[in-house]
C-alpha positions in Angstrom: 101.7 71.8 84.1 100.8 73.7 87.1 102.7 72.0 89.3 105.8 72.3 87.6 105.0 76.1 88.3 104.0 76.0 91.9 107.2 73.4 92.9 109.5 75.6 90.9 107.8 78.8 92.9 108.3 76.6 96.0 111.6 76.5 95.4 112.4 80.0 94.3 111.1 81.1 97.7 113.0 79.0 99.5 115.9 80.1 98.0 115.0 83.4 99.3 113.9 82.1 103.1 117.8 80.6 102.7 119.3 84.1 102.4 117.2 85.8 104.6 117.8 83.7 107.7 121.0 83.6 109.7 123.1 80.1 110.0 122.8 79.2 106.4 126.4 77.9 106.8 125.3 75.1 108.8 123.6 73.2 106.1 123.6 73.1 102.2 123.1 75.0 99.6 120.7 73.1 98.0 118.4 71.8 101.3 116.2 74.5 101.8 115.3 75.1 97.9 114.5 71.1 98.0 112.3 70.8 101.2 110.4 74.2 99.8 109.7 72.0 97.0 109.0 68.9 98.3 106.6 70.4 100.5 105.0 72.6 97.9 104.6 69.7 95.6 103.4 67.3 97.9 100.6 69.8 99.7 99.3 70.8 96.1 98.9 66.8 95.1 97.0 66.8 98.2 94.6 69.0 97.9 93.9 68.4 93.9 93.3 65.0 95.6 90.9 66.7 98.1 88.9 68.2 95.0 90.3 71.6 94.6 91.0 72.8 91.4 94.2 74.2 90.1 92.9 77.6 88.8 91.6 78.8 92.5 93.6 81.1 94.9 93.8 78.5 97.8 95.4 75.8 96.4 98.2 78.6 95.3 98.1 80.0 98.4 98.4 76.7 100.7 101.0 75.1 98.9 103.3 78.0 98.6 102.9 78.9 102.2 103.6 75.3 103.3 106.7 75.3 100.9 108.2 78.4 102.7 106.6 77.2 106.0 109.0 74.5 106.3 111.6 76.0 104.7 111.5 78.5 107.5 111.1 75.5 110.2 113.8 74.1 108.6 116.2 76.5 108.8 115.3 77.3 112.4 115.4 73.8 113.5 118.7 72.1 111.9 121.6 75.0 112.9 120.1 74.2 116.7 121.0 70.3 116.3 123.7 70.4 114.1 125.7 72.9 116.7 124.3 70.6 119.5 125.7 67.7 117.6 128.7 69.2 116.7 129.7 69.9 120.7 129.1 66.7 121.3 131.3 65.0 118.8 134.2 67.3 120.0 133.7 66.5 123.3 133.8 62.8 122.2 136.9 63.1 120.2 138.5 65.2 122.5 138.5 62.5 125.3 140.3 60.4 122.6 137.2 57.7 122.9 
């Protein structure tokens, strides 16, 4: 049950990280809520694995700052290569190639 929590936590704060950073128009609505919790989800079935328990702070703590973690990477990183990618498929088209 605890993981429903933390992935839909995970999420909520991605949601957030998606409104708080510029060039959200350059991706989908729905990206940055799933990598949160992906990332959440995965990182707290990893360290369960690893032997921590689900009532402790760290496992919390870990999986929700990984969840936002690469929600914030990922909304860095893809506006830089989608506008890169962009140019150079205008530049393609334009040359009528």
């Amino acid at each position: 049950m605890e993981l429903l929590f933390v992935t839909v936590i995970g999420a909520s704060l991605a949601t957030i990280v998606r409104y708080l950073l510029p060039s959200r128009g350059m991706y989908g609505m729905a990206l940055l809520p799933a990598v949160g919790a992906a990332v959440t989800a995965t990182v707290w079935v990893a360290l369960v694995w690893v032997g921590l328990t689900f009532d402790g702070t760290w496992i919390w703590v870990a999986s929700l700052l990984a969840g936002v973690g690469a929600a914030v990477a990922t909304a860095i990183m893809l506006p830089r290569y989608r506008e890169a990618a962009d140019v150079r498929a205008f530049e393609t088209l334009s040359r009528g190639n």
